[in-house]
C-alpha positions in Angstrom: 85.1 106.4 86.9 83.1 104.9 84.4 83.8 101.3 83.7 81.6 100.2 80.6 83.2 97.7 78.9 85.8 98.9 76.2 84.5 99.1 72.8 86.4 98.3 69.3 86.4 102.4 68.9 88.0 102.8 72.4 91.0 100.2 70.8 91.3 102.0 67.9 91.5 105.2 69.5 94.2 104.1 71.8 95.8 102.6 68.8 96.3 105.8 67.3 97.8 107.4 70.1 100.3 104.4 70.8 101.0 105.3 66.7 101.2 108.5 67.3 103.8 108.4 70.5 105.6 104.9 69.4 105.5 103.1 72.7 103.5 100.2 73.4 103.8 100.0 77.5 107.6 101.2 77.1 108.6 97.7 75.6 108.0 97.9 71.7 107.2 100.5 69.0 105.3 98.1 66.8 101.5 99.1 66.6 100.5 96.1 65.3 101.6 93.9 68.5 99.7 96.6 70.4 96.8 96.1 68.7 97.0 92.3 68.6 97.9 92.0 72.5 95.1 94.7 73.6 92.5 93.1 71.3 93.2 89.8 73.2 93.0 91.7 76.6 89.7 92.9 75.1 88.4 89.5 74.1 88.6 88.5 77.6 87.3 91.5 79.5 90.4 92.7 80.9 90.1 96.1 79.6 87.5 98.7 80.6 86.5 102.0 79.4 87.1 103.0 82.7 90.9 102.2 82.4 91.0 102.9 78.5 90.3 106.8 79.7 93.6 107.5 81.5 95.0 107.5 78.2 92.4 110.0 76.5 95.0 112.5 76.1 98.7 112.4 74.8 99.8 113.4 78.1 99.3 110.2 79.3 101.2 108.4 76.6 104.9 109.7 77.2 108.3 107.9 77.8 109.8 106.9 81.3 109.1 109.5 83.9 110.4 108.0 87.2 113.7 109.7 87.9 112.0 113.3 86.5 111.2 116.1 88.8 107.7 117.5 90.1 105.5 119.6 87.5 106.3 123.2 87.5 104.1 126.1 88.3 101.8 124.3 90.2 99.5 125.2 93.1 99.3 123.8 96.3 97.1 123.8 99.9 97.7 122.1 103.0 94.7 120.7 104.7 94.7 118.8 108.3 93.7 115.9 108.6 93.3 112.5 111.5 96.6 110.9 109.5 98.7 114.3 109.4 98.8 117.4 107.6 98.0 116.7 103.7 99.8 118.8 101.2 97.6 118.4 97.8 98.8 120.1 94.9 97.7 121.0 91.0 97.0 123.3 88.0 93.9 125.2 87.6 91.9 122.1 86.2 93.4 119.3 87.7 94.8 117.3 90.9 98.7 115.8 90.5 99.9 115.2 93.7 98.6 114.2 97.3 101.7 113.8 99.7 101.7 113.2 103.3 103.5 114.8 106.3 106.0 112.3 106.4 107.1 112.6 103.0 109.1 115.7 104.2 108.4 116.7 100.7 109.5 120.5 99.8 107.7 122.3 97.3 109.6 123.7 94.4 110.0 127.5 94.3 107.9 127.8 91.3 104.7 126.2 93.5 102.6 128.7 95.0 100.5 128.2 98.1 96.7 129.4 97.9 94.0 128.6 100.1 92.5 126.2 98.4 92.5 124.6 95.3 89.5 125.1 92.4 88.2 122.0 92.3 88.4 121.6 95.7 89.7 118.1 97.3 89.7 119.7 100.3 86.1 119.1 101.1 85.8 115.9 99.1 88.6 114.4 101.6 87.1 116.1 104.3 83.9 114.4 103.9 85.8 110.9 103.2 87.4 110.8 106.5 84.2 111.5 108.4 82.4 108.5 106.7 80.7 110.3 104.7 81.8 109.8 101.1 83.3 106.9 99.5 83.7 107.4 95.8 85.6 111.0 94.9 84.7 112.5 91.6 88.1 114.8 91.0 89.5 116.1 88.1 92.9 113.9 87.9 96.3 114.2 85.9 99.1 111.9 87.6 102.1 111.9 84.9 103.7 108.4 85.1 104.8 105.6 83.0 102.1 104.0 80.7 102.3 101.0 83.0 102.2 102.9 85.8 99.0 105.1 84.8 97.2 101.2 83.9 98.3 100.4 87.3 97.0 103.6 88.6 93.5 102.7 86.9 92.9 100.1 87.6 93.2 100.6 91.8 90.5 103.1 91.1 88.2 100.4 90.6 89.0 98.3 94.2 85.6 99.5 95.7 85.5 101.0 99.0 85.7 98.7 101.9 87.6 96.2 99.7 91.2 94.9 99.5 92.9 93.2 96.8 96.5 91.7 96.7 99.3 92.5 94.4 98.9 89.1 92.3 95.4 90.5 92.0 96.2 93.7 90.8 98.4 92.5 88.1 95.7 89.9 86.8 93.4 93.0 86.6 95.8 94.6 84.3 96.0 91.5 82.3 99.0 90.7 82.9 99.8 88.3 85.9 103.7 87.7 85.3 104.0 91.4 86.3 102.8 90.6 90.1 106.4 92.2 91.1 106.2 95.5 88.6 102.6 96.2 90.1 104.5 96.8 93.7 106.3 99.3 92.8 103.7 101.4 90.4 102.0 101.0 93.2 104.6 102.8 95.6 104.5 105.4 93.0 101.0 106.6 92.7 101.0 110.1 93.5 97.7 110.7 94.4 97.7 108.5 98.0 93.9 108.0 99.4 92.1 109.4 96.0 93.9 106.9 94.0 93.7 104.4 96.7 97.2 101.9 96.7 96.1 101.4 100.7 93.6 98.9 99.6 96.1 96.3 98.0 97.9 93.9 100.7 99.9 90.9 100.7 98.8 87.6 99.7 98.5 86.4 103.2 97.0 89.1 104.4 99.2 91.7 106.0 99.6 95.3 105.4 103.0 94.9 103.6 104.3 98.9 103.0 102.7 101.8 102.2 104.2 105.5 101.4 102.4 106.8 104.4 103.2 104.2 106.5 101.5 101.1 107.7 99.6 103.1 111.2 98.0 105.7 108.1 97.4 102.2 105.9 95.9 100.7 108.8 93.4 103.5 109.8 92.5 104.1 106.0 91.3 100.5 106.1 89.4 100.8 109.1 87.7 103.8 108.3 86.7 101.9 105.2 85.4 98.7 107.0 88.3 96.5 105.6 89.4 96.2 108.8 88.3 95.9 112.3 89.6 99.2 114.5 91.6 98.9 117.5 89.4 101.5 119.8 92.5 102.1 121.5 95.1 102.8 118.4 92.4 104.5 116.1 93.0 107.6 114.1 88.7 107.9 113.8 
């Protein structure tokens, strides 16, 4: 992801959209507390380019998505993997959704199943869980809420091998009084492992939850160096 620091064009350009859509992070309409609140964030480093892209198109500027249903007409692969069966699904251009086994997640009638995805993620996860790659480059389109998609960012740039906690998260958003929002965004990203919500833990340490479930959490970290591996409980 590219992470040069945000530019006044980059703030004006996301001003237009928030104009253009009337929602400033599904809280207010007014464009001129957007731009006075993100020029502050700017000020202080606490926007990148890197984060500022998510919102390049209008798709990612929308109203409250959390109760809606999955994209239609999408396609979708399963691929094995050492936590489980991966179902990974998308359009012809981009990824949407990575859910695991124990999701028991059905996919709608419209989805159809192919071998493999364009792009593919198939072999870009392959080679992550044999140690051998630990940035992906995939085309990506997760539909969320605006603060959902900020959250989603900025997880994208916890390096690999690294663990943040929640408070951490939501100062890296800017925004520390949201330490109990970031949680739950977190819970939401739809794109488990690429977009990687295993790397942020509780304050004093521990695991906390994790959509997968703490064992997948667990080995994710160790395969990553984060944490030490139990030779007798590891996935690797």
């Amino acid at each position: 992801m590219n992470t040069r620091p945000a530019t006044v064009a980059d703030l004006d350009r996301l001003a237009e959209l928030f104009d253009q859509y009337r929602i400033f992070y599904e809280q207010s309409s007014d464009l001129a507390a957007a731009r006075a609140l993100l020029s502050a964030r700017l000020e202080r480093g606490a926007l990148s380019a890197g984060r500022l892209c998510w919102f390049d198109r209008p798709i990612y500027i929308r109203g409250n998505r959390k109760d809606e249903m999955p994209a239609e007409n999408l396609l979708y692969t399963i691929m094995s993997s050492p936590v489980g069966d991966l179902l990974l699904a998308g359009d012809e251009e981009h990824l949407k959704y990575i859910h695991f086994a124990n999701h028991a997640f059905i996919p709608p009638a419209d989805w159809r199943a192919i071998d493999a995805l364009p792009y593919p993620p198939d072999d870009q996860l392959a080679a992550y869980f044999a140690a051998e790659l630990r940035e992906f480059d995939l085309p990506l389109d997760p539909e969320g809420t605006t603060f959902q998609l900020e959250v989603w960012a900025a997880l994208e740039e916890i390096p690999y091998g690294e663990t943040i906690s929640y408070l951490e998260l939501a100062r890296r958003i800017g925004n520390p009084d949201s330490v109990r929002a970031v949680g739950p965004a977190n819970g939401k990203n739809p794109l488990s492992i690429v977009v990687p919500c295993h790397r942020v833990i509780g304050s004093d340490g521990t695991l906390v939850g994790y959509g997968g479930g703490l064992p997948i959490k667990e080995a994710l970290l160790e395969l990553e160096g984060a944490l030490q591996p139990d030779p007798q409980l590891s996935l690797f």
